[in-house]
C-alpha positions as YAML, in Angstrom:
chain: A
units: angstrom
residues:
- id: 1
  name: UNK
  ca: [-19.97, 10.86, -6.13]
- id: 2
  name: UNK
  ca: [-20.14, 7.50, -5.02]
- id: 3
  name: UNK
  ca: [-19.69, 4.08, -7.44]
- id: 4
  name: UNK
  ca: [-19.83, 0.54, -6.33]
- id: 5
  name: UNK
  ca: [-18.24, 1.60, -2.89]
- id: 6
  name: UNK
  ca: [-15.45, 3.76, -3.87]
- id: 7
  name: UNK
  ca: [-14.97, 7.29, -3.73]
- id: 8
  name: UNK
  ca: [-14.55, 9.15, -7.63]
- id: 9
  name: UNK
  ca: [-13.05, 11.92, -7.67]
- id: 10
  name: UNK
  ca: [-9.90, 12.45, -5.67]
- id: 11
  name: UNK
  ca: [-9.73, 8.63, -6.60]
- id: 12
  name: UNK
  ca: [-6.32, 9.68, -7.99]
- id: 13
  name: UNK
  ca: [-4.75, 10.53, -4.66]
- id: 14
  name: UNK
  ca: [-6.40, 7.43, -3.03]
- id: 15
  name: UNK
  ca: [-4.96, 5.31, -5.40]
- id: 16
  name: UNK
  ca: [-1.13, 7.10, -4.78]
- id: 17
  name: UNK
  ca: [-2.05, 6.61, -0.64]
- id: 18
  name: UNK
  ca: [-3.14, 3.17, -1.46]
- id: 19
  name: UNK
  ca: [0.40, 2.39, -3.18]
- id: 20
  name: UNK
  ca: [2.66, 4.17, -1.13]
- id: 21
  name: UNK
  ca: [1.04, 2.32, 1.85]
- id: 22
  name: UNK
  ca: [1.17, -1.01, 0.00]
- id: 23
  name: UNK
  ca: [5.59, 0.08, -1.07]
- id: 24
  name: UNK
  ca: [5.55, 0.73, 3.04]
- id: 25
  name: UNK
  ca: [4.26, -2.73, 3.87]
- id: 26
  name: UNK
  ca: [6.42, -4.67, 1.01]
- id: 27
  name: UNK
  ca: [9.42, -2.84, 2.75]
- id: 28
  name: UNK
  ca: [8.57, -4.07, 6.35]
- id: 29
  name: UNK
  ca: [7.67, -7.41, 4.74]
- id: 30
  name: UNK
  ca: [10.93, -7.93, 2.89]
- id: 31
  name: UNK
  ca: [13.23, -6.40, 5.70]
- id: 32
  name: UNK
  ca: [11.49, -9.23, 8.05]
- id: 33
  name: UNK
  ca: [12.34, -11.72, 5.67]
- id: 34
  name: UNK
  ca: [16.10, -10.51, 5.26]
- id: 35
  name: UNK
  ca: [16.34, -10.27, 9.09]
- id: 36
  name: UNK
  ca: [14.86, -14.11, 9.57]
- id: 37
  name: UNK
  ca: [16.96, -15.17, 6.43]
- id: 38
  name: UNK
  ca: [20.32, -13.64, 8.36]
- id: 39
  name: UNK
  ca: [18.96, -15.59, 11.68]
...
């Protein structure tokens, strides 16, 4: 079932793939900025 573009229903594990690939991005983010800060 569809509502205002997003899936409902295994909205739940979405959401959890959403995060976790959000955490994975903050990581890379934050290590780049640790690496430029030791520059």
């Amino acid at each position: 079932m569809y509502e205002r573009g997003f899936y409902v229903g295994n909205s739940c594990n979405d959401i959890k793939k959403q995060i976790t690939m959000l955490d994975a991005r903050l990581r890379d983010f934050t290590k780049q900025i640790s690496e430029r800060i030791e520059k």
